[in-house]
N, C-alpha and C positions, 0 to 999 in steps of 0.2 A: 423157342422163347427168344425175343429179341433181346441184344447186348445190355444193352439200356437197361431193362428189365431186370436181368442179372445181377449187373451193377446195385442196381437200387436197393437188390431183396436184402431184407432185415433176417441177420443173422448171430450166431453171440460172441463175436468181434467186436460187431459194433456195440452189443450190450457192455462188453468190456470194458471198453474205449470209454462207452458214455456214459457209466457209473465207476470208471476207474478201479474196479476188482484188484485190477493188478496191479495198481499202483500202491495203495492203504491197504491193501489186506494181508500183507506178508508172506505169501503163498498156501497161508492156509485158506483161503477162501479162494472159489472158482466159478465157473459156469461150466456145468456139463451140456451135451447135445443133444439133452432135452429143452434145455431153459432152466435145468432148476439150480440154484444156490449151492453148490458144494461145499462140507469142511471138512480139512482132512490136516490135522497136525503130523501127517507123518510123510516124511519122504519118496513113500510108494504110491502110486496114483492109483492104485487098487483099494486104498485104504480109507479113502473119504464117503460120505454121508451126507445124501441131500437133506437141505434143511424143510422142506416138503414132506418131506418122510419121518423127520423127526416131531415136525406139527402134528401130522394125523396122528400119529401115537400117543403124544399129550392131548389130543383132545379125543381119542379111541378110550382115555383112561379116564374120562370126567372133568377136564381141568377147560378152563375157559381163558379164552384170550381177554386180555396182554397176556405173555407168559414174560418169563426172563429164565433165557438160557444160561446155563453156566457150562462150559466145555472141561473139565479135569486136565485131561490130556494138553489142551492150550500153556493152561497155566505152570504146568509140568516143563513143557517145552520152554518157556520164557526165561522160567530161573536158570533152566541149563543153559539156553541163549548168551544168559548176561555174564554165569560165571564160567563161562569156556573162553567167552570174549576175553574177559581181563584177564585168565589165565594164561592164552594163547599172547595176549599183548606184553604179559609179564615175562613168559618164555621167548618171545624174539626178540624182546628188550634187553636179558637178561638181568630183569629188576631182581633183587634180591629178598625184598620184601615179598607179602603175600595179598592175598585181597579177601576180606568177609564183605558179603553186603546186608545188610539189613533192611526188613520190609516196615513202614513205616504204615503202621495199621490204621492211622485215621484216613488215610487211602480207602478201605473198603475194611471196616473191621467186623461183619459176618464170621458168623461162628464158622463156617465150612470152608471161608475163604481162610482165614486165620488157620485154621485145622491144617488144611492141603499145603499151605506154605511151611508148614512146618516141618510136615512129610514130605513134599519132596527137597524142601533146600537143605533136609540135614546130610542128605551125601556132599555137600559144600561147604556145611558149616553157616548155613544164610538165616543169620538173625533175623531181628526186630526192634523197631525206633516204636518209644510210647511215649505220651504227653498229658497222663493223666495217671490215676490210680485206677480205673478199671482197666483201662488199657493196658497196664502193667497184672493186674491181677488175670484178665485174658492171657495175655503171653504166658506168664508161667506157670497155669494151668496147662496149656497147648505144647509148649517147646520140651522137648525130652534132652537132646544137645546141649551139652554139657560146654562143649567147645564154640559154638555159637556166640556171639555177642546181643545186646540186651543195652539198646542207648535211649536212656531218661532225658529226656527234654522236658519242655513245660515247667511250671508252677510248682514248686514243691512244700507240701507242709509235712508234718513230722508223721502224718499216715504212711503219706508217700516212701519220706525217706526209709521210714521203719522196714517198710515192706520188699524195698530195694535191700536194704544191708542185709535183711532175714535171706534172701535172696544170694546174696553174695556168700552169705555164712553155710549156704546149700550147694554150694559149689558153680552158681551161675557166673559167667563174666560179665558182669553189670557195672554201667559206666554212670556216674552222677554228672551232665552236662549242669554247670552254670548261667543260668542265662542273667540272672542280678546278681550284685557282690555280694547283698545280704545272706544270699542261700549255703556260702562255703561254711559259715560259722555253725547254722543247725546242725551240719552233713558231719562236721567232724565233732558237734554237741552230740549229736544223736549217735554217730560210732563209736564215739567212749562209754557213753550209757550201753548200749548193745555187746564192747568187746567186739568189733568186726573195724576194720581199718577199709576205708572205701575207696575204691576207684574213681577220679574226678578226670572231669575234661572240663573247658573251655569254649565259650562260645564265641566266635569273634562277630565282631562287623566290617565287613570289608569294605571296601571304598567302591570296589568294582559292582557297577551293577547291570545286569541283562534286561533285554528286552522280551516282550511278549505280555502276558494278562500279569503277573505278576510280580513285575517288577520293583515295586516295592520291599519285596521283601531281603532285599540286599542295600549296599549301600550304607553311607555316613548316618542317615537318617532312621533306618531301619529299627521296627518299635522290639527286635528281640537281638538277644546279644548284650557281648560288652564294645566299649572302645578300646582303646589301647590303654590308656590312662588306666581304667580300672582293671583291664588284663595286668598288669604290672600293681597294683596296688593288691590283686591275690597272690601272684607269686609271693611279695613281701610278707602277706599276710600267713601262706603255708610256710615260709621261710621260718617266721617268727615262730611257729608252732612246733617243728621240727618235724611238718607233714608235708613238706616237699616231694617225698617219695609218691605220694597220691595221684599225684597229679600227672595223668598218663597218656590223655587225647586232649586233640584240638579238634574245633567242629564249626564251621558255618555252613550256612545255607541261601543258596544265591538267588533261588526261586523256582518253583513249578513251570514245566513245559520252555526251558530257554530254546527258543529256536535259530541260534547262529554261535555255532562251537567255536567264534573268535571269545565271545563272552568265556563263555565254559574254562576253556586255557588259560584268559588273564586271570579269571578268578583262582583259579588254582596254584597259579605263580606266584600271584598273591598270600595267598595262603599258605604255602608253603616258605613263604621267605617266617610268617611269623614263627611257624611251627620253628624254623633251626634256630630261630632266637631263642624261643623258650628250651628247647636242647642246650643252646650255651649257656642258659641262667641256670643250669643244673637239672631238669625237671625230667625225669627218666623218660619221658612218652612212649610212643612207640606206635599209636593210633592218628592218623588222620582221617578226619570223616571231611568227605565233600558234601554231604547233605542231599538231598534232590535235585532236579532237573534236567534229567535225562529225557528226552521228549518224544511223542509219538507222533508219528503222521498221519495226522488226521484225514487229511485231503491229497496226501503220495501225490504232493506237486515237488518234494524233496528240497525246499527253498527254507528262506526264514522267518517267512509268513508266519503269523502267532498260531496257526492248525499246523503248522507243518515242521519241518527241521535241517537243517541244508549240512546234516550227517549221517552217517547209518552206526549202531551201535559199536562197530570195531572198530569206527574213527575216532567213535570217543574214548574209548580205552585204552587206542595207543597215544592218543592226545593227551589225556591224566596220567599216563604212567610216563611217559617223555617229561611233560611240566614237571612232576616231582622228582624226577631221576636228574633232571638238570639243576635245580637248587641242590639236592642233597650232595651229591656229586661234588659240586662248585664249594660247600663247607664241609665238606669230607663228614658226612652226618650219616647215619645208618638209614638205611631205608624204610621206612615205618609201612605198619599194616594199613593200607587203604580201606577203606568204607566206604560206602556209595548207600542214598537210602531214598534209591529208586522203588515208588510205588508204582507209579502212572505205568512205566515202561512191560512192568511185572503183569498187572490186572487189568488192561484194560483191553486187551485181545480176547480176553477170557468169557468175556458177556455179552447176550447176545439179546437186545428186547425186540420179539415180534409182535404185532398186532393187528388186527383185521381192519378193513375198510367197513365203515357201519351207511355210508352215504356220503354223494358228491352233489356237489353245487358249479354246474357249468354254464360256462358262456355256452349259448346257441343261438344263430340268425331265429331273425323273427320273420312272419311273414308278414311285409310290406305293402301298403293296396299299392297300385298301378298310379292312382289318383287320390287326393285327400277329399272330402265332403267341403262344397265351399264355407259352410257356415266354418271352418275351423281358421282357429288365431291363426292372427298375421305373421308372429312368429315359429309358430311350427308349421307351417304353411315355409317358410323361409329356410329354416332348418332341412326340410322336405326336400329344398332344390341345391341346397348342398349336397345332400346325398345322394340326389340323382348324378352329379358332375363330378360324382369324384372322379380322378382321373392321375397317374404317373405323373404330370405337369405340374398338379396344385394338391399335393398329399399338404404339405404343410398347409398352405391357406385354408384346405375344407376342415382340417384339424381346428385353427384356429376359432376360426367360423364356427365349428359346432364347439365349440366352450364356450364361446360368447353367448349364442343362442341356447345353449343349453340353462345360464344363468338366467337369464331375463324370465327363460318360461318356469325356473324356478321361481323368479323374483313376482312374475303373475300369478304363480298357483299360490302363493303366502300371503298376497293381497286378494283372493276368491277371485281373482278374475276370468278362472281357467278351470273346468272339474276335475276329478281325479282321473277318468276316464282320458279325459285330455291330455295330461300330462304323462298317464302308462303311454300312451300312443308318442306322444316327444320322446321319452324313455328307449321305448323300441326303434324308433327311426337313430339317436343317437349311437345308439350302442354296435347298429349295423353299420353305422358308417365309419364307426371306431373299428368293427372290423374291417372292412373294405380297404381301410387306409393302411391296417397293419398286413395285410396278404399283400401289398402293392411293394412293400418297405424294399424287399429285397431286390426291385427291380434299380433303386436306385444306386446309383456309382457313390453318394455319400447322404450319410442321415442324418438328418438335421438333431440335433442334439436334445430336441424337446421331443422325439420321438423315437429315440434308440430303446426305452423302455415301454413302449406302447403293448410289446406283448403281453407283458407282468400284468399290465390290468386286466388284460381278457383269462388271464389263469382261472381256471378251476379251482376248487375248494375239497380237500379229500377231507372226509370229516370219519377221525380215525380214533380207536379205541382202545386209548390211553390218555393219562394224567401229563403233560409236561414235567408239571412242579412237581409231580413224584416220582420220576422215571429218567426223566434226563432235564434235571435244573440246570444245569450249567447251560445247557442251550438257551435258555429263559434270561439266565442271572448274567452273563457274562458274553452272550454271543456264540459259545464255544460252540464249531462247527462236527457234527458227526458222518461219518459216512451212512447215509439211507437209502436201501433199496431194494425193488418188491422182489421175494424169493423164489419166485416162480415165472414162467412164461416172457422167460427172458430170448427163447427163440423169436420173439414175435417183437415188432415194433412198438414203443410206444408213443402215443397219436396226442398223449392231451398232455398240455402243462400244467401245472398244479402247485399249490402249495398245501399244507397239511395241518386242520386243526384239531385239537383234540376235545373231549366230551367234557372239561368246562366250560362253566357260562363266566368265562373271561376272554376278555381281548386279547391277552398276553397269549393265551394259549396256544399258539399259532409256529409253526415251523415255515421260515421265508426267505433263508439263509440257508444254502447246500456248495455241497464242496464243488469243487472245480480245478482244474489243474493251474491256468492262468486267475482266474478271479471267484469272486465269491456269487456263484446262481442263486438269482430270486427265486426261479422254480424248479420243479424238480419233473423230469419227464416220466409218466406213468404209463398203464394200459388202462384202454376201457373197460369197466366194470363188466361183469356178464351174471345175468339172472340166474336166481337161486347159485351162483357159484363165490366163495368165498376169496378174497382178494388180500395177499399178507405182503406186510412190509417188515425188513428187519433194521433195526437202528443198529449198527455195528460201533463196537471198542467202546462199550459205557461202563467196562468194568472199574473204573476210577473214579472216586467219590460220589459216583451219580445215585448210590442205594441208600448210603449216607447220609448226602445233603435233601433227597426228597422230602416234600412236608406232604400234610393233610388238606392240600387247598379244594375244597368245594368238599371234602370228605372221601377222596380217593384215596386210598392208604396201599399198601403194599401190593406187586402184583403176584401172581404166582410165581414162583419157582421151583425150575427141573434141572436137574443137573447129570450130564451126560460123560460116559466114558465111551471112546472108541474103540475099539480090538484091533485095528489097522488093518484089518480086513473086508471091512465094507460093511460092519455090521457094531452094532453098539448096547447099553442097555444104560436103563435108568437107575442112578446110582443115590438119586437122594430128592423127595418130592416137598416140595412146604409152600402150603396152601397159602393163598394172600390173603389179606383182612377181611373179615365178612364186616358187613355195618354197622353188629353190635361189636366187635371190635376196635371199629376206630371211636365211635361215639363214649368206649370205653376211653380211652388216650385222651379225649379231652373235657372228661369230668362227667362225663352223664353214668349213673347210676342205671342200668339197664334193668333191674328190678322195680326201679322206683318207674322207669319209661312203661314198662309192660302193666304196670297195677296203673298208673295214670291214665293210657291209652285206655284200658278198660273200663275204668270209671265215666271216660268220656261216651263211648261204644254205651252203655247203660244209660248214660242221660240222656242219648239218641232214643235208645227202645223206650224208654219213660215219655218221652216227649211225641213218639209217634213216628216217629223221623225213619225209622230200620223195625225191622221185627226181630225176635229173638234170633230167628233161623241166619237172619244176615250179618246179626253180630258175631254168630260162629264163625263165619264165612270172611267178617272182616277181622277179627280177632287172628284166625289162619295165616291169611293176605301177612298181617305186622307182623306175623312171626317168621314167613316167610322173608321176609325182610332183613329182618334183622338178620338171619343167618344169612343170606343171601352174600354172593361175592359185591365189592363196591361197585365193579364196572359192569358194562354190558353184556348182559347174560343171556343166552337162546332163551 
């Protein structure tokens, strides 16, 4: 074999390289030397699990793609990631304080996901942030830890508070955050009616605000929280009451996903300057919560790109535990118990959505005559001999030339002056020359700027079997980039570009944005399809509000879900299976009476056979058909 030859061959290095495995996947995710997708959350490389192998078994057991993975072991791993981190930063600091974190459930509030954080953060003591009354009635059904913390955010009316105090008088350490002045008056209205004395915190607004998607939510302006002003009109007002003692955390929240730890630290210096004021006004605390945004990297380009984060997790923990040991230090203050109410960081390794290829739509050359028929227009006749001359010399000018030409034979075929026939054939000569000019690109020393994205137009179309808006909205809602990539026959080159839509009949639905180490890829490189053989892609890290926030768009509802444990030995079992929405089911969610659908459908099926239209026999047959429907899963089923 020649050198050259060597050089070239595709191997899973370069698959590495070109889907950055190793960069976003935190070592649990790999390529073995077959091709196929590895996960292995344990430190022995004997212990991982192609994701290959975990398809055919979910679909060995009746379940049809999408699935959505859930990995146990992942999520297990994470919590002990974050609280080893701040332990270990707390011990070479020698902070004196300690650290709880709390999982902050409108993250992902799944019952199983909710369940497992329970069980495995109670060797830490790892609470939960809620912001509602279900959310609270979730957790303390779920949470057994006693020593755990339990911090109320959100909207409180007197269900809430009840439920919290009941809560506290049960031995929970449940904190009542403020986010209006109004709420402190119910909170100690409602614990003198109950006999329970309540734990309160403070919500500030910090001046400090981060950048990335959510930036808003910090800051002078920020629609939650207090100011100062009204921070100091409660103390007065616990003062007056003789309920000063209540009042025991401080809490802001700077925003989801901040990616550049200079934000993260002022905020906290910040922060913490308030906290030792409210210590000199008397107020026992002993709790500072820094709230979320500990960030994941998305795209493992490790920068402070809005997907990414230019820290890795022990940078932020000795960065928060240094910020608040240098104020407290500086007013001789005791060290308060930190809180951190990392969701993203926690769940979003933990998920894993694969789905099949159902069909592609590709550019391919067309065949070209030699010569045109003279009867044909003067301008595709003209189009014609730009495509003959393309050439290294005038890539731009033939470019040019066929856009202009291209219009005009538009602007004739709208006026009849040109048949349909005629214009497929401009069509085909255009699009060859658009490739011609995009295979020539790289021979140039500089590309003209109108033509650096030439190739993005000749992409492919992978038309893939799943919902966007119910599987991964944020990619839809907000741009948010995910790592995507097929889990299989990653030994092998992949030959096509593509972008990715899925099976609604919406424009939106489209994936056209993939990560990249330097910038953001319009396409994503795939393999060729291959007959009768099934083609799977995994969207990697959606475990973070993507289950959540999905809606019902076109009537795609929930996908399957399988949830896997590994043994760390190369072998696993399925620990927990739950079926996605069948049709009567979501049609159930927005209002149709599925009794009232099936007696209707039939009345109609009967005006058929009255009218001559079907015979009895076919109205069996279609009667069947609706019912197989309705039970039917929502998405594409063999």
């Amino acid at each position: 074999m020649k050198r050259k030859e060597i050089l070239n061959r595709w191997d899973i290095k370069k698959s590495e390289e070109l889907y950055g495995v190793n960069n976003w996947g935190r070592d649990y995710f790999t390529i073995s030397e077959t091709g196929e997708l590895i996960i292995n959350p344990f430190t022995e490389e004997k212990g991982g699990v192609s994701l290959i192998d975990i398809i055919q078994g979910v679909e060995d057991r009746g379940f049809d793609m999408p699935v959505l993975l859930r990995f146990e072991n992942i999520l297990d791993e994470q919590i002990s990631y974050l609280n080893n981190a701040f332990n270990n930063a707390i011990e070479s600091l020698e902070y004196k304080g300690s650290y709880r974190g709390v999982y902050p459930i409108k993250v992902n509030q799944q019952q199983q996901v909710v369940h497992e954080i329970a069980k495995f953060g109670q060797r830490y003591h790892h609470g939960f942030e809620v912001g509602s009354k279900a959310e609270l009635i979730a957790v303390m059904t779920e949470m057994k830890d006693k020593e755990a913390n339990i911090i109320c955010n959100g909207y409180k009316d007197s269900e809430f508070i009840d439920l919290g105090l009941y809560a506290i008088k049960m031995g929970y350490n449940l904190f009542f955050v403020i986010e209006m002045p109004g709420e402190v008056e119910l909170i100690l209205d409602r614990g003198k009616l109950l006999g329970v004395q309540p734990n309160i915190g403070v919500r500030i607004k910090l001046s400090t605000k981060a950048g990335g998607h959510w930036t808003e939510s910090g800051g002078d302006r920020s629609i939650f929280g207090l100011n100062m002003s009204q921070v100091i009109e409660i103390l007065d007002y616990l003062k007056e009451k003789g309920m000063l003692s209540c009042l025991k955390l401080m809490h802001y929240h700077l925003g989801s996903q901040i990616p550049n730890i200079r934000d993260i630290r002022v905020a906290v210096l910040e922060a913490a300057r308030v906290y030792a004021e409210l210590v000199k006004e008397g107020a026992p605390m002993g709790y500072l919560d820094l709230g979320g945004g500990l960030a994941v990297d998305y795209d493992g380009s490790n920068t402070n790109f809005t997907s990414s984060r230019n820290y890795n997790v022990d940078e932020y923990c000795i960065d928060v535990i240094e910020a608040v040991m240098s104020v407290m230090d500086n007013d001789d203050i005791d060290h308060p118990i930190i809180i951190t109410e990392s969701g993203r960081a926690i769940v979003a390794y933990y998920s894993v959505l694969v789905f099949n290829v159902l069909d592609v739509t590709k550019f391919e050359q067309y065949d070209i005559p030699e010569e045109l028929p003279e009867e044909t227009p003067e301008n595709i006749k003209n189009l014609f001999e730009v495509y003959k001359n393309v050439s290294v010399k005038n890539l731009q000018e033939s470019y040019n030339d066929a856009l202009y030409y291209r219009d005009l034979i538009k602007d004739m075929f709208n006026h009849s002056n040109i048949s349909l026939r005629e214009r497929a054939l401009s069509e085909k000569i255009y699009w060859d020359l658009i490739y011609r000019v995009s295979g020539e690109l790289h021979k140039l020393k500089f590309i003209p700027p109108e033509l650096i994205d030439l190739d993005d137009a000749l992409a492919d179309i992978y038309y893939c079997n799943f919902s966007l808006f119910q599987s991964i909205p944020d990619s839809w809602a907000i741009d948010q980039l995910f790592p995507i990539v097929p889990i299989h026959r990653l030994n092998e080159e992949p030959t096509r570009n593509a972008v990715i839509a899925d099976i609604t009949c919406d424009c939106d639905g489209e994936i056209n944005k993939f990560i990249d180490l330097h910038d953001v890829k319009k396409t994503l490189p795939l393999h060729e399809l291959r007959t009768s053989e099934d083609y799977y892609i995994g969207t990697f890290l959606v475990g973070a509000y993507q289950e959540t926030l999905g809606d019902l768009h076109n009537l795609f509802g929930d996908t399957n879900v399988v949830s896997i444990r590994l043994d760390g030995k190369g072998s696993y079992e399925f620990i927990n299976e739950i079926q996605g929405d069948t049709v009567e089911d979501v049609l159930s969610y927005v209002e149709y009476n599925t009794k009232d659908l099936r007696a209707s459908f039939r009345e109609n099926a009967e005006t058929a056979v009255k009218a001559g239209l079907i015979t009895a026999k076919e109205r069996k047959s279609i009667m069947e058909s609706f019912e197989a429907g309705l039970r039917g899963y929502t998405y594409y089923e063999r």
